[in-house]
CHARMM-style PDB file with segment names, atoms N, HN, CA, C and O in Angstrom:
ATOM      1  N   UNK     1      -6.914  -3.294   3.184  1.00  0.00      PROA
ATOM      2  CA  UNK     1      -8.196  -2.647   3.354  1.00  0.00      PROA
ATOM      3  C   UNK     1      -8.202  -1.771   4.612  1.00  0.00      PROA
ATOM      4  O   UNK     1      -9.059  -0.916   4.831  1.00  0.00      PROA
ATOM      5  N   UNK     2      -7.171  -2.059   5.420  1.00  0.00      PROA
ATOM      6  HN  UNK     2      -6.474  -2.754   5.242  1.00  0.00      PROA
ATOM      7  CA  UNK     2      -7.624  -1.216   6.770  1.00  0.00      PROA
ATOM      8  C   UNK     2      -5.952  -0.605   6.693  1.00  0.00      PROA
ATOM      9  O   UNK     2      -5.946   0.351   7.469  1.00  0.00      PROA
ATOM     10  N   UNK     3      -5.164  -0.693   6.351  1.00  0.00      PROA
ATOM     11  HN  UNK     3      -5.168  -1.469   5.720  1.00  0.00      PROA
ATOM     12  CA  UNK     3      -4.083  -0.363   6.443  1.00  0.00      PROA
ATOM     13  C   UNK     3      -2.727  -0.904   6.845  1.00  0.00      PROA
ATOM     14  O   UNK     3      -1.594  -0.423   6.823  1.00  0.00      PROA
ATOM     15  N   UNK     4      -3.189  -1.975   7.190  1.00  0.00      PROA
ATOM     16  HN  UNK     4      -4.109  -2.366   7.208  1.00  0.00      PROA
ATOM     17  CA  UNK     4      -1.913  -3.267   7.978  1.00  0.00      PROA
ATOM     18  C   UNK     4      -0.939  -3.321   7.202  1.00  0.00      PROA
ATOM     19  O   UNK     4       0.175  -2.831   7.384  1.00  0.00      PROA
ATOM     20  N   UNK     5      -1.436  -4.104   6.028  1.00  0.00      PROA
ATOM     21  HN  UNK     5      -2.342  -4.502   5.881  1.00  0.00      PROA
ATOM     22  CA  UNK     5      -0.470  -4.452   4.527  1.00  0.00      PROA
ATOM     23  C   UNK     5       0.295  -3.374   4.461  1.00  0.00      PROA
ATOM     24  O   UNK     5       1.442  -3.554   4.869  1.00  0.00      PROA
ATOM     25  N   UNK     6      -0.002  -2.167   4.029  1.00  0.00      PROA
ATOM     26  HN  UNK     6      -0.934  -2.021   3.698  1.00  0.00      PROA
ATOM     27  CA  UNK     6       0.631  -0.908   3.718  1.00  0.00      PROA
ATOM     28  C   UNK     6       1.511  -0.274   4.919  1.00  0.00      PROA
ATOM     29  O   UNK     6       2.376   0.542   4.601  1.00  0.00      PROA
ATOM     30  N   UNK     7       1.366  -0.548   6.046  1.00  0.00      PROA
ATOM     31  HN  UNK     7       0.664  -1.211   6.304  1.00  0.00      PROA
ATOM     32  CA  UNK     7       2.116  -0.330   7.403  1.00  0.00      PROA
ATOM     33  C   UNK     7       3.113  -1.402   7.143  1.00  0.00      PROA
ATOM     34  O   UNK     7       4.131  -1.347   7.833  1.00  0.00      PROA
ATOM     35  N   UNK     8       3.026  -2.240   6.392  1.00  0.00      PROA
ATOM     36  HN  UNK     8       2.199  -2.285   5.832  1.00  0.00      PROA
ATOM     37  CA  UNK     8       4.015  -3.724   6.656  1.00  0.00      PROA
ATOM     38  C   UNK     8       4.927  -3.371   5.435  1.00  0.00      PROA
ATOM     39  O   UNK     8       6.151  -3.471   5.518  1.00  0.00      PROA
ATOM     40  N   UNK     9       4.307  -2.967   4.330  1.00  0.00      PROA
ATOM     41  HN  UNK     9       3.313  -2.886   4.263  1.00  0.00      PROA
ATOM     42  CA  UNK     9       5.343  -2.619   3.038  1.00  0.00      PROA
ATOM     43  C   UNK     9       6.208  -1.598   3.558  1.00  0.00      PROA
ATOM     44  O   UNK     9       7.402  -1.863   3.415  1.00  0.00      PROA
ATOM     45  N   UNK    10       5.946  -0.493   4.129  1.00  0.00      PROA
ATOM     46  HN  UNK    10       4.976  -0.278   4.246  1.00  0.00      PROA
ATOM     47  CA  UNK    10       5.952   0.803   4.334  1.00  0.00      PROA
ATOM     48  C   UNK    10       7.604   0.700   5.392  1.00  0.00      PROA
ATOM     49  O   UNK    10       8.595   1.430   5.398  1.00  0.00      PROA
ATOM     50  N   UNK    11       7.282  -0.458   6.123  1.00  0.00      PROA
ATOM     51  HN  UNK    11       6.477  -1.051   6.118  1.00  0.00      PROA
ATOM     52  CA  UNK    11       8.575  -0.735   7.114  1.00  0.00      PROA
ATOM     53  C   UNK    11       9.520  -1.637   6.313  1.00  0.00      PROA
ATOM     54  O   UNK    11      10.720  -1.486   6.542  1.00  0.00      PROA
ATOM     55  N   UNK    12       9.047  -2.815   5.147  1.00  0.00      PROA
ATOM     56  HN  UNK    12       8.072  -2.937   4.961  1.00  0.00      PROA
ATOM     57  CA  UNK    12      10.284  -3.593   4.855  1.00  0.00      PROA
ATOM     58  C   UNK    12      11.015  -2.481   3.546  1.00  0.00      PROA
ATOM     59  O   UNK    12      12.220  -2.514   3.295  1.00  0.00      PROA
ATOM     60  N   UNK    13      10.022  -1.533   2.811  1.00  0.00      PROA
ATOM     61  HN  UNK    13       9.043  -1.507   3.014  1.00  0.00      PROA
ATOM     62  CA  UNK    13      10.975  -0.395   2.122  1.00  0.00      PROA
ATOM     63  C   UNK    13      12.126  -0.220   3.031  1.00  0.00      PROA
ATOM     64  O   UNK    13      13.229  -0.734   2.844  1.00  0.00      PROA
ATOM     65  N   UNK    14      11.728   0.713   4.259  1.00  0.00      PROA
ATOM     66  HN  UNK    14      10.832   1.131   4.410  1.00  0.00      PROA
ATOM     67  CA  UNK    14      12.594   1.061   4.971  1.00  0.00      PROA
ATOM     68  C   UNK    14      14.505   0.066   4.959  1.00  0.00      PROA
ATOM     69  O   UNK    14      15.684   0.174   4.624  1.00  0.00      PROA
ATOM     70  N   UNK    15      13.731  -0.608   5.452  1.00  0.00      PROA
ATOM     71  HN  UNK    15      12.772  -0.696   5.724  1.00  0.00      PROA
ATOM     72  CA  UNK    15      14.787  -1.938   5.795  1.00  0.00      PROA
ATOM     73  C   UNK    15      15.914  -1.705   4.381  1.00  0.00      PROA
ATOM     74  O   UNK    15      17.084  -1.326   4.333  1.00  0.00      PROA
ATOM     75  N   UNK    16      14.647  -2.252   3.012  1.00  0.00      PROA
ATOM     76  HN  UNK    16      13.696  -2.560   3.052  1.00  0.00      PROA
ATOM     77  CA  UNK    16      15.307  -2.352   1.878  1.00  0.00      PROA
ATOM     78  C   UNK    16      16.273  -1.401   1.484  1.00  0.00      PROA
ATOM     79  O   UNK    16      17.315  -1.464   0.831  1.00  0.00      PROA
ATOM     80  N   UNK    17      15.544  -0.350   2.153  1.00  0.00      PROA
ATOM     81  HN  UNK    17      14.698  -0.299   2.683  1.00  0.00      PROA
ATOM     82  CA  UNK    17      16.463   1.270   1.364  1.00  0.00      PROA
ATOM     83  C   UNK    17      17.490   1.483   2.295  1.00  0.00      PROA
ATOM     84  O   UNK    17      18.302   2.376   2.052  1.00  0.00      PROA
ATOM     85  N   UNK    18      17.597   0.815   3.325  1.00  0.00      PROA
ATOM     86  HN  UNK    18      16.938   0.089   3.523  1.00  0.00      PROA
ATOM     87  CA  UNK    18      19.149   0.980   4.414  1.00  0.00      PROA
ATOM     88  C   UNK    18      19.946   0.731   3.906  1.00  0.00      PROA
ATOM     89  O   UNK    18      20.955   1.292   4.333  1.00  0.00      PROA
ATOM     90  N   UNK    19      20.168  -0.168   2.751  1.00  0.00      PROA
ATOM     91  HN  UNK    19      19.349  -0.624   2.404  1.00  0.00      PROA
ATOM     92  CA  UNK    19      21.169  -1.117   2.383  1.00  0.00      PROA
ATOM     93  C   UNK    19      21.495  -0.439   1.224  1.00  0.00      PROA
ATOM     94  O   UNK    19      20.578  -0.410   0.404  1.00  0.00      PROA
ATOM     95  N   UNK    20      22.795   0.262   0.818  1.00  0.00      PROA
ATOM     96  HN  UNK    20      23.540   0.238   1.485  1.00  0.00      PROA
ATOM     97  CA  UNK    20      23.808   1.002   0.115  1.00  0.00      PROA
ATOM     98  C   UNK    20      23.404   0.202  -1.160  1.00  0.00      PROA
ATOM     99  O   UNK    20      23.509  -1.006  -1.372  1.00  0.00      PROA
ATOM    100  N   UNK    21      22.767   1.492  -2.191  1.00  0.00      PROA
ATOM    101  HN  UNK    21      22.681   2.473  -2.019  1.00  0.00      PROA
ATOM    102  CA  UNK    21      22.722   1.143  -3.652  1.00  0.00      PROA
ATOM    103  C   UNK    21      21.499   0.626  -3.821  1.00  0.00      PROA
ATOM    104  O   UNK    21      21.202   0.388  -4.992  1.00  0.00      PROA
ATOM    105  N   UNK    22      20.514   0.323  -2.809  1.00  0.00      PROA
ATOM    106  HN  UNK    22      20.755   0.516  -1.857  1.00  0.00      PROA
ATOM    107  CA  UNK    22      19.431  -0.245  -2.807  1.00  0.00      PROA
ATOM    108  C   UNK    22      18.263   0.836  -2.848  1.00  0.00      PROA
ATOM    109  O   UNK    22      18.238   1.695  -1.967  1.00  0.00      PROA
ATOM    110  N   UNK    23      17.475   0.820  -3.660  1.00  0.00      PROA
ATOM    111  HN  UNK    23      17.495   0.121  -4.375  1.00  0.00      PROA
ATOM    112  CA  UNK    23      15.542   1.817  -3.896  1.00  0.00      PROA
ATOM    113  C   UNK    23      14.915   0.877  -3.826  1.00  0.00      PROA
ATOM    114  O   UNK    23      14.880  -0.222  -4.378  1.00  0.00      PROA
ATOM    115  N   UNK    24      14.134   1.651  -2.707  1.00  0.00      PROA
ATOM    116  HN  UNK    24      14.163   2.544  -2.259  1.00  0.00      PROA
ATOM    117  CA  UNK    24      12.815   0.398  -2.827  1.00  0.00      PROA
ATOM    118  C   UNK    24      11.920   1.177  -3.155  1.00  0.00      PROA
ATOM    119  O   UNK    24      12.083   2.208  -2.504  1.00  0.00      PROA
ATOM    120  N   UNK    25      10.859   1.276  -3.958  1.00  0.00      PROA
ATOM    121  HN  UNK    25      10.726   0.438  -4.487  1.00  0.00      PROA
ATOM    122  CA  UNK    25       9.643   1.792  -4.520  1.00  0.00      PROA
ATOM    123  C   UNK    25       7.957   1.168  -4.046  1.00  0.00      PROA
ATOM    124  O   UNK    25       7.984  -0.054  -4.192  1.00  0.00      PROA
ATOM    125  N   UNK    26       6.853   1.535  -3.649  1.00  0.00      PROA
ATOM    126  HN  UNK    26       6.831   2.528  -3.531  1.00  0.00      PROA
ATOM    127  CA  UNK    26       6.435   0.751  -2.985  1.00  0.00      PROA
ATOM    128  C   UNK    26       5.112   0.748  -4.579  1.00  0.00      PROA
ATOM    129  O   UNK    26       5.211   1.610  -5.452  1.00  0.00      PROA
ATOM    130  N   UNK    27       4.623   0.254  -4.603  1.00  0.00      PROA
ATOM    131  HN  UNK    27       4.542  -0.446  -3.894  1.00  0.00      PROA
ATOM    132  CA  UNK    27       3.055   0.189  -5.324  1.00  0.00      PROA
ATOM    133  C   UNK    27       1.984  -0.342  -4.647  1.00  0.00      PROA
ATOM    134  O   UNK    27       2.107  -0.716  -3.481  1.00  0.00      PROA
ATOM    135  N   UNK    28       0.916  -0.418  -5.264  1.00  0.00      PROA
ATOM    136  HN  UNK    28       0.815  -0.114  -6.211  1.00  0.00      PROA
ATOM    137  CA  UNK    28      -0.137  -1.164  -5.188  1.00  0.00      PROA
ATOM    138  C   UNK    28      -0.872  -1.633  -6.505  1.00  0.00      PROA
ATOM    139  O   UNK    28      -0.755  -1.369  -7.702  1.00  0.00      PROA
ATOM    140  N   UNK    29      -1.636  -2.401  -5.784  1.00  0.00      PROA
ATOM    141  HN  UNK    29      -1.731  -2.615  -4.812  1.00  0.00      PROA
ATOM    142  CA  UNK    29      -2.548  -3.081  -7.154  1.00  0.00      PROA
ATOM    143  C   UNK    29      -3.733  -2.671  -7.148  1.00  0.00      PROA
ATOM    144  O   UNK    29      -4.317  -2.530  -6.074  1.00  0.00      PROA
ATOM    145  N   UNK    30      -4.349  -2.390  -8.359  1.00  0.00      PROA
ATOM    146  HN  UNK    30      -3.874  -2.505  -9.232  1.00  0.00      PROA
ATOM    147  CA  UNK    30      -5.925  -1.757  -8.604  1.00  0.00      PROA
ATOM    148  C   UNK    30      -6.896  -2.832  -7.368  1.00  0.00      PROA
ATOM    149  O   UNK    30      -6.873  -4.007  -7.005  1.00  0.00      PROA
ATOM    150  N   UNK    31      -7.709  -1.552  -7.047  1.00  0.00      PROA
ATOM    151  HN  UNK    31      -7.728  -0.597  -7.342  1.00  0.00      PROA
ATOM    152  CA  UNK    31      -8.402  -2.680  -6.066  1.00  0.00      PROA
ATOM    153  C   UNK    31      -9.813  -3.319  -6.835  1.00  0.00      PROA
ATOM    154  O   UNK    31     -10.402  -2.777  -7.771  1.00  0.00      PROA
ATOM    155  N   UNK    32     -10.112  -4.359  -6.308  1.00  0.00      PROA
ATOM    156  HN  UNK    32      -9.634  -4.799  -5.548  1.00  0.00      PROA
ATOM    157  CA  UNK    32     -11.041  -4.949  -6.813  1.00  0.00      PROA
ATOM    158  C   UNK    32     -13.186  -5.335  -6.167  1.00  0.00      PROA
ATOM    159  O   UNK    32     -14.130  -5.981  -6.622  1.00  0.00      PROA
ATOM    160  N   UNK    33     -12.882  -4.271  -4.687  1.00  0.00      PROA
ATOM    161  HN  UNK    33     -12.115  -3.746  -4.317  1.00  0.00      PROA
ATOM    162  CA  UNK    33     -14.133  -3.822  -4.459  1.00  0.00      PROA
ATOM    163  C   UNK    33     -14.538  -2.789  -5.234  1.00  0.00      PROA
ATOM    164  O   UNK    33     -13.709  -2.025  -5.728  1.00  0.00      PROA
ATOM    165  N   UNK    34     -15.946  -2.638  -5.443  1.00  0.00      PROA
ATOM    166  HN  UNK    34     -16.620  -3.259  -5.041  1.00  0.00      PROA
ATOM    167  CA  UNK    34     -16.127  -1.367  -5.596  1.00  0.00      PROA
ATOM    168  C   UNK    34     -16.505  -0.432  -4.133  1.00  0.00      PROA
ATOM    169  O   UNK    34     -17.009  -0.748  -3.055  1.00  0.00      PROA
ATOM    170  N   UNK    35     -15.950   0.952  -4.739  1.00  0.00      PROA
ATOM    171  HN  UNK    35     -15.540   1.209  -5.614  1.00  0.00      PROA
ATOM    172  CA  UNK    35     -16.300   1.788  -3.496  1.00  0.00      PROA
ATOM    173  C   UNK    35     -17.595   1.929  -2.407  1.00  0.00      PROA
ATOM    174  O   UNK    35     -17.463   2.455  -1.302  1.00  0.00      PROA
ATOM    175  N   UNK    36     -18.812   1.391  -2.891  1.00  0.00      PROA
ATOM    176  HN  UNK    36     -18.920   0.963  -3.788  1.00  0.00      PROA
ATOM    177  CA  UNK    36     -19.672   1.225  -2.171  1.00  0.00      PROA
ATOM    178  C   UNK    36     -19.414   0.244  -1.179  1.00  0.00      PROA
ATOM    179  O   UNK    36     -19.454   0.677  -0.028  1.00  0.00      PROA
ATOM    180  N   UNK    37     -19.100  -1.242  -1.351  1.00  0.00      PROA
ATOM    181  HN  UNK    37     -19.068  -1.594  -2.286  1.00  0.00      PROA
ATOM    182  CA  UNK    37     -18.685  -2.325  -0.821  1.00  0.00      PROA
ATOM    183  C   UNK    37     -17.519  -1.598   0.255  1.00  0.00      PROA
ATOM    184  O   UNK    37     -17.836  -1.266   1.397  1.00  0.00      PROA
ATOM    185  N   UNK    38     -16.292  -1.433  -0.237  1.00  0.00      PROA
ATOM    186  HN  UNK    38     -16.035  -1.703  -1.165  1.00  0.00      PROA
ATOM    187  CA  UNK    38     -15.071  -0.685   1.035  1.00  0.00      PROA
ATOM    188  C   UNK    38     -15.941   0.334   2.159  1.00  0.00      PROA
ATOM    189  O   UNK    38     -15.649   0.251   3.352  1.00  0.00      PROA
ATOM    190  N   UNK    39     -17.245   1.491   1.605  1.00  0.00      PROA
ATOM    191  HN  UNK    39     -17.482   1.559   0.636  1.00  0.00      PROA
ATOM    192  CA  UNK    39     -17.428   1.895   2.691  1.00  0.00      PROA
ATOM    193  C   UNK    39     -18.626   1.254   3.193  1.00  0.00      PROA
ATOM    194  O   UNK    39     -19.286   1.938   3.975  1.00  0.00      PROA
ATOM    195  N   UNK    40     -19.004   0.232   2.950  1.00  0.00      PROA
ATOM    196  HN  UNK    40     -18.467  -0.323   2.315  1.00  0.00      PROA
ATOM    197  CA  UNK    40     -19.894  -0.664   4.269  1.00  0.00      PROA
ATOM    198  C   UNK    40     -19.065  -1.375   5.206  1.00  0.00      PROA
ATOM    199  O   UNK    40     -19.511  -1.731   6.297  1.00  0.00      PROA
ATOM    200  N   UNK    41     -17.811  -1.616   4.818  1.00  0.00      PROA
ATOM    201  HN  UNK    41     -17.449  -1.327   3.932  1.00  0.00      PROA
ATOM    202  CA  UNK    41     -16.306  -2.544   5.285  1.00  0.00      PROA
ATOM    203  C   UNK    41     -15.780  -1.599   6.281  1.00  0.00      PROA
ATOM    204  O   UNK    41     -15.014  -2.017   7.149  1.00  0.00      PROA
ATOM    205  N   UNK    42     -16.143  -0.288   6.229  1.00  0.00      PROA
ATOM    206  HN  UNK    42     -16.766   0.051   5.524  1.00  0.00      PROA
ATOM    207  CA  UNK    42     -15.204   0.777   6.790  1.00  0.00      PROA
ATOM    208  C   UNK    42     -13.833   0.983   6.287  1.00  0.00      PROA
ATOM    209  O   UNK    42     -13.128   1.546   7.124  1.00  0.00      PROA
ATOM    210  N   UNK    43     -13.306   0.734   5.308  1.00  0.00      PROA
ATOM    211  HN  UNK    43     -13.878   0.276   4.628  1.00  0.00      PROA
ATOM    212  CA  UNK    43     -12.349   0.333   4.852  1.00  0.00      PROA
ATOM    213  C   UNK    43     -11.352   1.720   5.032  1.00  0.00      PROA
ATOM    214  O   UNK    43     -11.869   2.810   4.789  1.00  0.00      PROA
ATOM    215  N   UNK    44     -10.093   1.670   5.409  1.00  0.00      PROA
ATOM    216  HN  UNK    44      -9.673   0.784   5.607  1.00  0.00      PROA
ATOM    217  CA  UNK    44      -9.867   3.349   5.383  1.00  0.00      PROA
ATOM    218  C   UNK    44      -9.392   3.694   3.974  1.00  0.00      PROA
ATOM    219  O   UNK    44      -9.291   2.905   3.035  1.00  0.00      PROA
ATOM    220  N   UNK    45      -9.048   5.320   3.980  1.00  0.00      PROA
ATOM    221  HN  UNK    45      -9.130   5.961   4.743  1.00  0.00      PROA
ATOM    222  CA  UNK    45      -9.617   5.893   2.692  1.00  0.00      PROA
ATOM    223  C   UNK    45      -7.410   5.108   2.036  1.00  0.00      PROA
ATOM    224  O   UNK    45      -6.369   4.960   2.676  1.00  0.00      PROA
ATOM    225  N   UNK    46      -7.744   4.899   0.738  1.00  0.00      PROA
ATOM    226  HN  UNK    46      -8.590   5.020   0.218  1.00  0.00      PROA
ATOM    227  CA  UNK    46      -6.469   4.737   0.122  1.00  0.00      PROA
ATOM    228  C   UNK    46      -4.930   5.948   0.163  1.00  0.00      PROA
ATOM    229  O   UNK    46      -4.971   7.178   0.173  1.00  0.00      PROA
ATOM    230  N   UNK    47      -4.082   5.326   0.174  1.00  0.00      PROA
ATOM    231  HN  UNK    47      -4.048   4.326   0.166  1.00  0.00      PROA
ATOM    232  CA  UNK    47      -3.046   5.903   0.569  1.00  0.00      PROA
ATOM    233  C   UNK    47      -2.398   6.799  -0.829  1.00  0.00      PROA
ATOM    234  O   UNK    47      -2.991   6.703  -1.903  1.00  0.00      PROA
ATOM    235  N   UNK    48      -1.088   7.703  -0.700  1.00  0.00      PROA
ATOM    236  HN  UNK    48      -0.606   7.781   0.172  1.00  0.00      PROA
ATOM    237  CA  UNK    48      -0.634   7.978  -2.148  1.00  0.00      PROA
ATOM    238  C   UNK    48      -0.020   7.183  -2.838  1.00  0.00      PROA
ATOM    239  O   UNK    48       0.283   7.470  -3.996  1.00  0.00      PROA
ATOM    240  N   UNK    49       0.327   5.906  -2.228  1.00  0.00      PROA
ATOM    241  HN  UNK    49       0.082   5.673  -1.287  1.00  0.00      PROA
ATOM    242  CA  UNK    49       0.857   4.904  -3.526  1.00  0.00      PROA
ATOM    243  C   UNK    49       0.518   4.946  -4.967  1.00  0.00      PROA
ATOM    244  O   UNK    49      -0.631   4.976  -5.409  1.00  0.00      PROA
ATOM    245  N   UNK    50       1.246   4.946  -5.433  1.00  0.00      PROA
ATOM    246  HN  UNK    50       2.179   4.921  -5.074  1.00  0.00      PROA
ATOM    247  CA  UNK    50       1.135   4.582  -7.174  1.00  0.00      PROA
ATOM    248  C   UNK    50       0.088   3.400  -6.981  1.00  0.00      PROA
ATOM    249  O   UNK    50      -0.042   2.707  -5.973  1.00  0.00      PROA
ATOM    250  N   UNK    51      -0.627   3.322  -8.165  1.00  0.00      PROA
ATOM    251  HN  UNK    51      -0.521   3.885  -8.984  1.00  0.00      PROA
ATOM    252  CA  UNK    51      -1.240   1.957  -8.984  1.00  0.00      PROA
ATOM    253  C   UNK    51      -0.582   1.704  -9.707  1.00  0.00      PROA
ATOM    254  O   UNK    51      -0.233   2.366 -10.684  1.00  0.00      PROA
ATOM    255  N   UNK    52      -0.208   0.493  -9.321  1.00  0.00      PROA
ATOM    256  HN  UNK    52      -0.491  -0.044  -8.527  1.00  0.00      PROA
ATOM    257  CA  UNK    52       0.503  -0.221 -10.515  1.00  0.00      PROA
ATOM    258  C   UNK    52      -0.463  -1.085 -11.674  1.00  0.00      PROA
ATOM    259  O   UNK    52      -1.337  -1.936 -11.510  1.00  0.00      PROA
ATOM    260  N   UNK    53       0.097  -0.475 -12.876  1.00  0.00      PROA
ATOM    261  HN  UNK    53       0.807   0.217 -13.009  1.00  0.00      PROA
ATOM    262  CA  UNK    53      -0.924  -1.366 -14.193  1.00  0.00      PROA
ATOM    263  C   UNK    53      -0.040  -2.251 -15.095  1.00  0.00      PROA
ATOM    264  OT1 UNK    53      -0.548  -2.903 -16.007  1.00  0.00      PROA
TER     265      UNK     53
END
């Protein structure tokens, strides 16, 4: 919701994709506030990750 998670995926890709022969792909999951709710949260705005379905 604020960006932590996605700062934390964002670095173990990294890691993952150092390693010869290795893709790391990142996703996310549909979120489950609705948008009114995230901006009373302040929530920051969503990143370009894929949704994953």
């Amino acid at each position: 919701m604020y960006g932590h998670v996605q700062k934390l995926a964002e670095e173990i890709q990294k890691g993952a994709a150092s390693v010869e022969g290795v893709e790391a792909k990142l996703w996310q999951v549909p979120e489950t506030l609705f948008e009114e709710v995230l901006g009373k949260m302040s929530a920051a705005p969503k990143g370009d990750v894929p949704t994953i379905t």
